[in-house]
C-alpha positions in Angstrom: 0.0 0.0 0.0 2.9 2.2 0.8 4.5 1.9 -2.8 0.2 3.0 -3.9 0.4 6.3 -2.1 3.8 7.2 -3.1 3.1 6.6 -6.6 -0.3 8.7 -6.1 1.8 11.4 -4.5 4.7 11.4 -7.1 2.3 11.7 -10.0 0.1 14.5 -8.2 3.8 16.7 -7.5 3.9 16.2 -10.9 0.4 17.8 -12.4 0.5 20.6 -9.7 4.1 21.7 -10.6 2.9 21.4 -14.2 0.0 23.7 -13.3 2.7 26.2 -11.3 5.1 26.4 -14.3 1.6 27.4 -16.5 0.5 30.0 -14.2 3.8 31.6 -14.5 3.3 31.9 -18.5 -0.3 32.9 -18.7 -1.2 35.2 -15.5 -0.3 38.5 -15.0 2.3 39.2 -12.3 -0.1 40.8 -10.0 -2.5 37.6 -9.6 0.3 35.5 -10.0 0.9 35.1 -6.5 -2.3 34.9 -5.5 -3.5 32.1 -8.1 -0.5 30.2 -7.1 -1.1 30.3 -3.2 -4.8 28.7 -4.0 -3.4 26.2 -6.5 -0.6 24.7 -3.1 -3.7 25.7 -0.3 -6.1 23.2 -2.6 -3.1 20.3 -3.1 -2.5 20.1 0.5 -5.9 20.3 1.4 -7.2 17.5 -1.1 -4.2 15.3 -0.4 -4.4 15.2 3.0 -8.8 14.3 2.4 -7.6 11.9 -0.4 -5.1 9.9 2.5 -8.1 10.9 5.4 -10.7 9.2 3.2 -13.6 6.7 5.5 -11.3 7.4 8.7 -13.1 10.7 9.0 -16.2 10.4 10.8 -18.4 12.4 8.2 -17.3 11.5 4.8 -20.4 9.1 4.6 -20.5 7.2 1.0 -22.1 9.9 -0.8 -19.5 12.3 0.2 -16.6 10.3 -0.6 -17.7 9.6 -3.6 -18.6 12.9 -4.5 -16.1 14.3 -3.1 -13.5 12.1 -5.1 -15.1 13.1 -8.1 -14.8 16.8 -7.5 -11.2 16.7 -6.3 -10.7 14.3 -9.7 -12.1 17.0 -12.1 -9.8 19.8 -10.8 -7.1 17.7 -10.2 -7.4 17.1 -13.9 -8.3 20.5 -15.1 -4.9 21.3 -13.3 -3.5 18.5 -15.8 -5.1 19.8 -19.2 -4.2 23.6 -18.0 -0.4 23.1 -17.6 -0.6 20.8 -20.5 -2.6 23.5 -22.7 -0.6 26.1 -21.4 2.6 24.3 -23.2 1.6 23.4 -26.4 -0.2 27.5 -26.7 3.6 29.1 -25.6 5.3 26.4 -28.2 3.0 27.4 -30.6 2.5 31.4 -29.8 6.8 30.8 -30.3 6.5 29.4 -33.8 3.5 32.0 -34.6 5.8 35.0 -33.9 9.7 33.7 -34.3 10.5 34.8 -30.3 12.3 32.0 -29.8 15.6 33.0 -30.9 15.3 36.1 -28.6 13.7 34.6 -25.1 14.2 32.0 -23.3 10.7 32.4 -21.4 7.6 34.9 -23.2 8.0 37.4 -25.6 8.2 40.8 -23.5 5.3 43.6 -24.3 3.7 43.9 -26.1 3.6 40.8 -27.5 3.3 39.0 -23.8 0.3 41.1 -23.4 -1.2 39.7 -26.4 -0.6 36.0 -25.1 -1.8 36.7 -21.4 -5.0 37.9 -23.3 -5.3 34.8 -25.7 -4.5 32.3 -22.9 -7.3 33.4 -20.9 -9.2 30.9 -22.6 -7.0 27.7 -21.5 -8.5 27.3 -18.0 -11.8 27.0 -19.3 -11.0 24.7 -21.9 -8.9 22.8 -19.1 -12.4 22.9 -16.8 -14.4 21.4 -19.9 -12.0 19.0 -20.5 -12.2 17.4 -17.1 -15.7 18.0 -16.4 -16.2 15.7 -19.7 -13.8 13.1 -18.9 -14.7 13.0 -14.8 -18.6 13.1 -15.1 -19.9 12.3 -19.0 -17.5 10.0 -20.8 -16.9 7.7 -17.9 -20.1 6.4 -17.6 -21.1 6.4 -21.4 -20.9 2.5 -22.7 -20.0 2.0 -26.3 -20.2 -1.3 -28.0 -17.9 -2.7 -30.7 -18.4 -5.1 -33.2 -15.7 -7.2 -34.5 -15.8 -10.3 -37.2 -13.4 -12.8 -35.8 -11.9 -14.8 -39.3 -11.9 -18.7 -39.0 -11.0 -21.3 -41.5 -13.1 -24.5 -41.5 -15.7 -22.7 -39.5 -19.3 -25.2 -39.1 -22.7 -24.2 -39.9 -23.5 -24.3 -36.1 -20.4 -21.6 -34.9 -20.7 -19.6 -38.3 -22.0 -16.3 -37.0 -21.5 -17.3 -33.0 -21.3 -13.7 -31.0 -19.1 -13.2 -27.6 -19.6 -9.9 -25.4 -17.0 -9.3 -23.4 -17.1 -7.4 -20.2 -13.9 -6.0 -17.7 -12.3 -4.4 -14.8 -15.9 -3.2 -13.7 -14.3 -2.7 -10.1 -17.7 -2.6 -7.8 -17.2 0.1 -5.5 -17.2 3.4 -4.6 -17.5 4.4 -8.4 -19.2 1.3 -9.5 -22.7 0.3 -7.7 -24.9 -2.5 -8.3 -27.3 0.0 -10.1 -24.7 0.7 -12.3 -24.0 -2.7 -12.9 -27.8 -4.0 -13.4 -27.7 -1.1 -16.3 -24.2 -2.5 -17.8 -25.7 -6.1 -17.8 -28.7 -4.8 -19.4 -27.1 -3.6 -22.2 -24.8 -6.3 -22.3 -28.0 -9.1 -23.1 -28.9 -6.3 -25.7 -26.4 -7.3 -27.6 -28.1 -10.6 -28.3 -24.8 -11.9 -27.7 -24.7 -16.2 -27.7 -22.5 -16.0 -24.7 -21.4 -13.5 -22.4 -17.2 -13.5 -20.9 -16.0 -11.4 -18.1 -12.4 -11.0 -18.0 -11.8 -10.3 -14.3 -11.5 -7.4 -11.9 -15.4 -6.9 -11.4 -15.8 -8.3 -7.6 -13.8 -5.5 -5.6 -16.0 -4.7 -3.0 -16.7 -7.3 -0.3 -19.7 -5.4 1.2 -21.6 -6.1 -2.2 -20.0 -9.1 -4.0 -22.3 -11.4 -3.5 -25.4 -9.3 -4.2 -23.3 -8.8 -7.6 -23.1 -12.6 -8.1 -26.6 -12.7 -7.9 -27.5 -9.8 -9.9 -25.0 -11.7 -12.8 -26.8 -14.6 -12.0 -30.2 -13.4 -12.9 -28.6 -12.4 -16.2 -27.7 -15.8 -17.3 -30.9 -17.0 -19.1 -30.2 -13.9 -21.6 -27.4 -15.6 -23.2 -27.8 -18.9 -25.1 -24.8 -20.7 -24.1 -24.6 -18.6 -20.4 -21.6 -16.5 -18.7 -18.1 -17.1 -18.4 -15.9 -15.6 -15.7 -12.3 -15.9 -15.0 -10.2 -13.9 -11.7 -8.7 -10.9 -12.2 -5.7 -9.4 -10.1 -8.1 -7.8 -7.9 -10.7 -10.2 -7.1 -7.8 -12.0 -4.8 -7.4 -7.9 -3.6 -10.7 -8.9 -1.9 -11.7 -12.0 0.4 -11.4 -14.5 -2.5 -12.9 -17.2 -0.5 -16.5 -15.3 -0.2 -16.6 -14.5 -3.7 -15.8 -18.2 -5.1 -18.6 -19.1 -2.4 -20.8 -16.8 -4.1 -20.3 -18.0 -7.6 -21.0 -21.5 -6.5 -24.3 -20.6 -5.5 -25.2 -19.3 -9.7 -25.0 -20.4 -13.3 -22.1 -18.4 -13.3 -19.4 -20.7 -15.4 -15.8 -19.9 -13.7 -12.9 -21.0 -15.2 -9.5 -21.4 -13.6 -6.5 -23.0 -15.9 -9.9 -25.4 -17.3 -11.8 -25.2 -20.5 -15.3 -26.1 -21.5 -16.6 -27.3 -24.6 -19.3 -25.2 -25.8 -20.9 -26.1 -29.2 -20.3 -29.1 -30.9 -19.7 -28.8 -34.4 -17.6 -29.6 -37.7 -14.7 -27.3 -35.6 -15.8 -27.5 -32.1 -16.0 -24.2 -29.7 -14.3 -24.3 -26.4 -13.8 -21.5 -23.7 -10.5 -21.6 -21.9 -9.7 -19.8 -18.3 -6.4 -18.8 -17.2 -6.1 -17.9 -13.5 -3.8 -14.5 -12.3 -0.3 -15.2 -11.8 -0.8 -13.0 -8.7 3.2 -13.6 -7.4 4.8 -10.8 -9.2 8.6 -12.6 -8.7 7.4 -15.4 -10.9 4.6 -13.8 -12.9 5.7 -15.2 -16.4 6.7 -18.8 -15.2 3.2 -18.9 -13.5 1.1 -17.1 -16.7 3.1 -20.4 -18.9 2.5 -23.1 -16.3 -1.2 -21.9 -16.3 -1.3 -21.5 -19.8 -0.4 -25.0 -20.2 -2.9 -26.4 -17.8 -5.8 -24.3 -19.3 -5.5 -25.8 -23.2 -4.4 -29.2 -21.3 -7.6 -30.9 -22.6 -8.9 -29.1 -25.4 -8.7 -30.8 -28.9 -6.5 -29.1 -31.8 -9.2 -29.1 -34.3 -11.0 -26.7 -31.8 -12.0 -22.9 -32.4 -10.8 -21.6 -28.9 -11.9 -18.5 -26.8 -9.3 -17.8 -24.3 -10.6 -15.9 -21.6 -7.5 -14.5 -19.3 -7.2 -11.0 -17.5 -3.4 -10.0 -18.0 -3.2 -9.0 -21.4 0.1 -10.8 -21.3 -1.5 -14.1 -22.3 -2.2 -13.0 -25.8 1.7 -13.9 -26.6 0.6 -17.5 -25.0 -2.5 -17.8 -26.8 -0.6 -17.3 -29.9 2.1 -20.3 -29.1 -0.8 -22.3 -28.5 -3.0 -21.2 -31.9 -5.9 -20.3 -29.8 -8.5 -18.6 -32.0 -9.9 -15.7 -30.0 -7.6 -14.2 -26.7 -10.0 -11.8 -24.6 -8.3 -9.9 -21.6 -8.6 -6.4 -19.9 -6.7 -5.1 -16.7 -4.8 -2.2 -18.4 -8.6 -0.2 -19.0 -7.1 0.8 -22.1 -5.2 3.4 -20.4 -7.8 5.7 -19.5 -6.4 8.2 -21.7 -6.1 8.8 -25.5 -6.5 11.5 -28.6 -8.2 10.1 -31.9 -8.5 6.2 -30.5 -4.7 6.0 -29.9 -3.9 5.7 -25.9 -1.6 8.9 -24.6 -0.1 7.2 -21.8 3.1 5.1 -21.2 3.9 2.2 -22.7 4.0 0.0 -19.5 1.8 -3.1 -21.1 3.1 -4.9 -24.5 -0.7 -4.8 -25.4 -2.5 -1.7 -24.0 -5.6 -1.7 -26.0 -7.9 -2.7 -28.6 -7.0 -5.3 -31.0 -3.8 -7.3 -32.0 -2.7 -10.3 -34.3 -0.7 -12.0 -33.2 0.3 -15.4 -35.2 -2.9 -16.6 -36.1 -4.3 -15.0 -32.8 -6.9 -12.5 -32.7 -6.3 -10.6 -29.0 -8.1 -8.1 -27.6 -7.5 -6.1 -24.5 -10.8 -4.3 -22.9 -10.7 -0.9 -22.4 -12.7 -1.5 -18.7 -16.0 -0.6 -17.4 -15.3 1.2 -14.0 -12.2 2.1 -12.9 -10.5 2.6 -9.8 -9.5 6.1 -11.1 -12.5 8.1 -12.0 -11.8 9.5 -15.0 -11.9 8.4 -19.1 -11.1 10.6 -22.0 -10.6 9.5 -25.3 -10.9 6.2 -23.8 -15.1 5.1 -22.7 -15.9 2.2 -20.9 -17.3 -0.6 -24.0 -18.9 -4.0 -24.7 -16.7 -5.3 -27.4 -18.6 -8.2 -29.6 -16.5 -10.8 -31.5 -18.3 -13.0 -34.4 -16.7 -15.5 -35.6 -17.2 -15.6 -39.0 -15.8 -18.7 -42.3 -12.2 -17.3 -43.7 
């Protein structure tokens, strides 16, 4: 947890000094003062609530939550204004050749001029977060994709997954919430449903999720398929595998199913989370292994796995279709393309790999509330004859 709230505080330094260094280029050097005293006050202050969270005796549910999402929006206005204020200064620079003469802004009048212009950027910074805190992160898209396969039957010709990830119950994710996500999920007329892991992250509601799921199952033909995610073991693991027990819920750990019987038959495949970081990639091949153990090499094969890591094992193993989530697609991007670093080999969207067709899910929740560029989907894979 300590390594958590060091990163949190290393990448907040970051965005406020980001935010200092643009109040120095686009306020005037009267207010400057002034606007930078309010921009430390409200970092300290929101820090020290952030670290304070339930321990304090009114920050009731609501509140937090609320609150969170408040302290999110400015926290990421403070983002898109340092960022803004940048790429306006590079570009005011090119506009008028004052490069060559200043290291910082043009003197008057042309700083005048920019001061004026750049009045704009905090309220472009304030819609920018406001969109990404409260509209884009709860707006669901769904995705079609044809999935090629050669020797395809008549039976699995035209056979439609929907996938669903990282819904993270909680704080930012209720059981409403999810009711409306599995809703639109059976909209899809989808033959069977897969979740890829990280939805059960609340013990106080877990199993009332189960069954909510549960009551969903008769909407797809051939039912729901779960594997564990990083953060269902996060949780008490032992009361959510209780809880799926109890439903129609199919959960797969390093074990496959056979699904339709046909001229290529379907099978679903689960690989656990190779949750000991020291040996994470001897434990994602040794569960690899055990997962396609007994399914037959003629099959068309689903692999459902939450690391997107796996796609590089489905493809050593020729497994059709490789569904996984946990990065949430970064969160971030511009024109479909994530904007953040490249800290996962597969990040989002689709890949081929081999004769592999992987796909990472861009998440449902999120334990960070905030999307842009990047919205919560329901991806839908058909297969379809090559």
């Amino acid at each position: 947890m300590w390594f958590f709230w060091m990163l949190v505080l290393i990448v907040l330094f970051i965005v406020a000094a980001l935010a200092w260094w643009g109040i120095g280029i686009t306020v005037s050097e009267n207010a400057r003062k002034t606007v930078r005293g309010i921009l430390v006050l409200f970092d300290v202050v929101s820090v020290l609530l952030l670290m304070a969270g339930r321990h304090l005796l009114w920050m009731t549910e609501p509140v937090l939550k609320y609150g969170m999402l408040v302290l999110t929006a400015v926290w990421m206005a403070e983002l898109f204004f340092g960022l803004f204020a940048l790429f306006a200064r590079q570009i005011y620079k090119f506009i008028y050749n004052e490069g060559k003469h200043s290291k910082n802004m043009p003197k008057d009048p042309e700083r005048r001029r920019f001061l004026k212009g750049a009045a704009v950027l905090p309220l472009a910074a304030a819609a920018g977060a406001g969109y990404g805190t409260f509209s884009e992160r709860t707006r669901t898209v769904v995705r079609e994709f044809d999935v090629p396969v050669d020797g395809l039957g008549p039976k699995a010709d035209g056979f439609r997954i929907a996938q669903l990830s990282d819904v993270h119950l909680g704080l930012f994710y209720s059981l409403e919430d999810l009711k409306k996500l599995m809703e639109q999920a059976a909209a899809t007329k989808a033959d069977a449903l897969v979740i890829t892991g990280d939805l059960f992250d609340d013990d106080d509601i877990n199993e009332k999720a189960a069954e909510l799921i549960d009551s969903f199952c008769g909407s797809f033909a051939h039912g729901i398929w779960f594997c564990y995610g990083n953060h269902e073991y996060f949780r008490n693991i032992s009361r959510t595998r209780k809880a799926l027990g109890k439903t129609k819920i199919h959960v797969l750990v390093n074990d496959s199913a056979r699904i339709l019987t046909d001229t290529r038959p379907i099978y679903f495949c689960g690989a656990d989370y190779p949750r000991f970081r020291p040996r994470f990639k001897e434990l994602e091949e040794g569960f690899m292994k055990e997962t396609v153990k007994g399914v037959p090499k003629e099959a068309v094969t689903v692999l459902l796995a939450h690391h997107p890591d796996f796609i590089d094992d489905a493809s050593e193993y020729d497994v059709t279709l490789a569904l996984t989530g946990h990065t949430h697609g970064g969160q971030l991007g511009l024109f479909g393309v994530p904007v953040v670093p490249p800290v996962f080999k597969y990040l989002r969207g689709k890949y081929i790999v081999g004769r592999t067709f992987g796909y990472v899910h861009c998440g449902n929740g999120s334990w960070f509330p905030f999307r842009f560029g990047c919205p919560p989907e329901i991806p839908v894979f058909r297969l379809t004859s090559a």
